[in-house]
N, C-alpha and C positions, 0 to 999 in steps of 0.2 A: 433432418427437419424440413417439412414442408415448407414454402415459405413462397409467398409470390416475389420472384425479382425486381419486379418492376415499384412494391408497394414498401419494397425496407433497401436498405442502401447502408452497408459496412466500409469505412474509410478508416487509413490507418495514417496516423503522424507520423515524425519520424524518428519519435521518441523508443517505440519498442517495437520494430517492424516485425520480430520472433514471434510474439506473442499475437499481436494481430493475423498474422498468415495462420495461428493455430486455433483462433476464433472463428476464425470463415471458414476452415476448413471441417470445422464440429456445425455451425451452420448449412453446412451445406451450399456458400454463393461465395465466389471471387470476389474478394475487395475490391470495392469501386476504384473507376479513372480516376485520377488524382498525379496531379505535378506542381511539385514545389522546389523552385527554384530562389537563387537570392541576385541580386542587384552587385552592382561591382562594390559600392559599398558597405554590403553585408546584409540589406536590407532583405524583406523573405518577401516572397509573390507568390501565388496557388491557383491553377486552374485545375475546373472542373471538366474531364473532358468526355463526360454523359449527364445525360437528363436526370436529374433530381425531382421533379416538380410533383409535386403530391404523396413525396415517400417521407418514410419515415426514415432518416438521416443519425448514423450513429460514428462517432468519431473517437477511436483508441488513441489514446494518447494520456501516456503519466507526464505528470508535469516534473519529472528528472530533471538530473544535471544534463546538460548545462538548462540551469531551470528557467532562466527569461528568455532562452530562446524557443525553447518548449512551450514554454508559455504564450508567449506574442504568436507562436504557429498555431495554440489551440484557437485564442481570440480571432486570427486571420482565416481559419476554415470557418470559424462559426460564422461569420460575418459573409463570407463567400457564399454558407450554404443558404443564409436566411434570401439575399439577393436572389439567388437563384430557385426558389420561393420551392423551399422543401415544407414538406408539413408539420413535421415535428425534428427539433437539430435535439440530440441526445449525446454529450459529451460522457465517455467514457474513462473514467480519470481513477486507474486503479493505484497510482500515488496522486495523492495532492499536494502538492511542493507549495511553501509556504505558510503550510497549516500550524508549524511549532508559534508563529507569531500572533496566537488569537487573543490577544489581550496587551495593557499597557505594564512592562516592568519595569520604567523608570518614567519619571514627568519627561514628557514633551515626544513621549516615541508617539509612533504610527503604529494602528490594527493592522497589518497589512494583508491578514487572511480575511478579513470582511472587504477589503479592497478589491481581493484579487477575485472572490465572490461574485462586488457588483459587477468586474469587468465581465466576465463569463457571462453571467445574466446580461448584461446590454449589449455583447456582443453578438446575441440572439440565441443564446442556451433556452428549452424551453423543463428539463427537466438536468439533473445528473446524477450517472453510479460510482461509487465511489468505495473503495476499499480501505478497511482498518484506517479512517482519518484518525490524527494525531491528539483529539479530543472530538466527543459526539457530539457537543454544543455549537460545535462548526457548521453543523447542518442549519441552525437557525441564523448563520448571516448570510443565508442566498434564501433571495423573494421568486425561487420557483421550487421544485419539491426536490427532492434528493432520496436516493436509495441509498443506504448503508450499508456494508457486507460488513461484521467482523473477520479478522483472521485465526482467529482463534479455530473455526471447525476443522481446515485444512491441518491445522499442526496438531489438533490435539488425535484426528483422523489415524495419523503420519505415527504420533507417539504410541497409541493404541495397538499398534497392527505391528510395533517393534515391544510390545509388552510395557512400555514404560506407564505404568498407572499404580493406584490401588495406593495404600498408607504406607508403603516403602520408599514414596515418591513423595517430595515438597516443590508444588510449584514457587517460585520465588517473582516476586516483584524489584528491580534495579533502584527502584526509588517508590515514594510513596503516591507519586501522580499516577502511577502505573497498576495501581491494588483493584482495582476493577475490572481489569484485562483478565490479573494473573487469577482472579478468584471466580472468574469464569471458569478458565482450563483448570481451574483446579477442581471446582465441582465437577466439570465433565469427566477429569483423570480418579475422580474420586480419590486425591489426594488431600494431603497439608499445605497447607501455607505460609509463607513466608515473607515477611517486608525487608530491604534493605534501606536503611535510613544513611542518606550521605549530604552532602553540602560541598559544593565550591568556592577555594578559594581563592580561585581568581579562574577567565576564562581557559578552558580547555581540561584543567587541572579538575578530578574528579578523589573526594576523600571520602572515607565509609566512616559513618561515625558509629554504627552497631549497626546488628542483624535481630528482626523480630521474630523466632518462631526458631524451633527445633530445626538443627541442620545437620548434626552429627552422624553417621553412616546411613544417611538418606541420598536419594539419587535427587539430585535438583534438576529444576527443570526454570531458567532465567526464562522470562516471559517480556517482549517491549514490542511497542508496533514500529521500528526501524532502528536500526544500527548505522549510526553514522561514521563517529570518529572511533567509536569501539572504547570510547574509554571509561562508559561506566556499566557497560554489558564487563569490560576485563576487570574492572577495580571490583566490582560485584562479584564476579567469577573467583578471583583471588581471596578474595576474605570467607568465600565459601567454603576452597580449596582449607585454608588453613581454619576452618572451626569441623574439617574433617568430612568434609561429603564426601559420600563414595563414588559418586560420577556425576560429571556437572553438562546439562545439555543447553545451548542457545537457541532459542528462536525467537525471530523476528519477521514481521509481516515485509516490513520494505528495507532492501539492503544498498542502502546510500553509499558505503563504506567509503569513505572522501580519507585523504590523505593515507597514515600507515595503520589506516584498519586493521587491514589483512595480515598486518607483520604482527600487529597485538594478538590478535584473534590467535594467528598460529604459536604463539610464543605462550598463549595465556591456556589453564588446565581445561578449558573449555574440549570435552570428548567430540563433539559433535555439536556443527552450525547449523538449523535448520532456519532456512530463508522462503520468497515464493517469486514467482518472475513478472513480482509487478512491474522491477526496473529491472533490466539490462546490467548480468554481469560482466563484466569485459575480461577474455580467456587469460590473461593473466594476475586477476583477482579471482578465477574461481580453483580453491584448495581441494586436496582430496578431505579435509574434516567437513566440507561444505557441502549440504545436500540443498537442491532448489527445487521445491514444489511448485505446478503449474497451474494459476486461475484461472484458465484458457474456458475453460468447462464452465466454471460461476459468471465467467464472463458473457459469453456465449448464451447460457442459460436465463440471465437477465436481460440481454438484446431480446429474446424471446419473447419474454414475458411483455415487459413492457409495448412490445409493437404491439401483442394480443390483447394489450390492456387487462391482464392477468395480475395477480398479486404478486409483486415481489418478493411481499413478507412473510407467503406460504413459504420461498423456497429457502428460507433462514432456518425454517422452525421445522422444515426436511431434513436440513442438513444438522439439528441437534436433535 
């Protein structure tokens, strides 16, 4: 990719350094000078250690575990970059940590996703890209624009090209917040559909109260935009398992997998994990039933756009 050095400026957190070194490297530019150190106690500091001024300024960072420290480093570069008078600061945030919070589930909670929103915005964001957010309506609590990726092309891509389509196949939804994701990939697989209807009864604790849609010697295909504690991608998987599917597959756009995921994941009839490397697996959480796709490309691709002032939303309607 052409690109003049001097007019675009690639910086990486230290959230996914993997995926950033594989975004400049499809650009064509070395990721910019960048040191980020902490204070004795714990506190983060960040120089810039080249000229910024008139470029257009992009910054990879998923707001990951450990999430407020990822967080407070994205707010500390945006703020470093606006001082250092870039022309346009573009956070690239292929997770958005905090997004499950977009709304009040009991009196007296906090929004915390329109919080963490405004912060980005007045830490001097003037746009952001952002991959499979945890609900779309999250784009309207930031007062600058937002690009949106689903995840859905990369896996349904992924499934396509291992034969898994056609009415042999039931995409499945975990839950019913999820039925918009799974009836995407399900039209693209030109498959069936299916809803898993469940309810908590108490936290952590995941129970299936029915399954909506033919499941009997169809190959499932679980659809959610992140797997965290694994326990209603496996409660899901299990109730599949026993109403007789013939092979159950997982994907999820962002793989949080936080405490014994990986032990569920492996213990549960789930054939195959498919994931994408918005966040960082760490080599003793990745299994051999684990496959991880790379956004390196949609990411890269959108840096693109965006500096050219090109459409983002062409490259959506490329990629279906």
């Amino acid at each position: 990719m052409e690109l003049d050095p001097s007019c675009i400026k690639v910086f990486s957190g230290n959230a996914n350094p993997n995926l950033s070194r594989d975004v400049a490297q499809i650009i064509g530019h070395p990721l910019g000078e960048l040191i980020i150190t902490r204070f004795a106690d714990g506190e983060l500091r960040c120089s810039i250690d080249e000229s910024i001024r008139g470029a257009d300024v992009f910054i990879i960072q998923p707001t990951c575990k450990p999430v407020n420290d990822t967080l407070m480093e994205l707010l500390i570069l945006c703020d470093a970059f606006k001082r250092a008078s870039a022309r346009r600061i573009v956070p690239i945030i292929p997770y958005f940590g905090y997004a499950r919070q977009d709304k009040k589930v009991r009196p007296r909670e906090p929004i915390t996703a329109k919080l963490v929103a405004n912060m980005i915005s007045h830490a001097g964001a003037d746009r952001i890209f952002a991959i499979d957010l945890h609900a779309g309506q999250l784009q309207g609590f930031f007062d600058i624009p937002v690009d949106h990726l689903p995840g859905q092309p990369l896996i349904a891509e992924y499934l396509m090209n291992k034969g898994v389509q056609g009415k042999g196949v039931t995409v499945v939804s975990p839950d019913v917040g999820g039925v918009e994701r799974a009836t995407i990939l399900a039209e693209r697989l030109g498959s069936e559909l299916a809803i898993v209807a469940k309810r908590r009864p108490e936290p952590g604790k995941v129970k299936v109260v029915e399954v909506i849609g033919d499941i009997e010697g169809q190959t499932c295909v679980l659809i959610d935009d992140m797997i965290d504690s694994g326990g209603t991608f496996v409660a899901a998987a299990n109730e599949l398992a026993w109403r007789g599917a013939k092979e159950i597959y997982g994907c999820a756009t962002h793989p949080v997998l936080s405490g014994d995921a990986i032990r569920r994941i492996e213990d549960s009839p789930i054939r195959e994990l498919i994931v994408t490397d918005t966040i960082p697996i760490a080599p003793e959480h990745k299994i051999p039933k684990m496959t991880q796709l790379s956004v390196a490309l949609v990411c890269a691709e959108a840096i693109v756009r965006i500096h050219q002032n090109d459409s983002v939303s062409g490259m959506f309607d490329a990629m279906w």
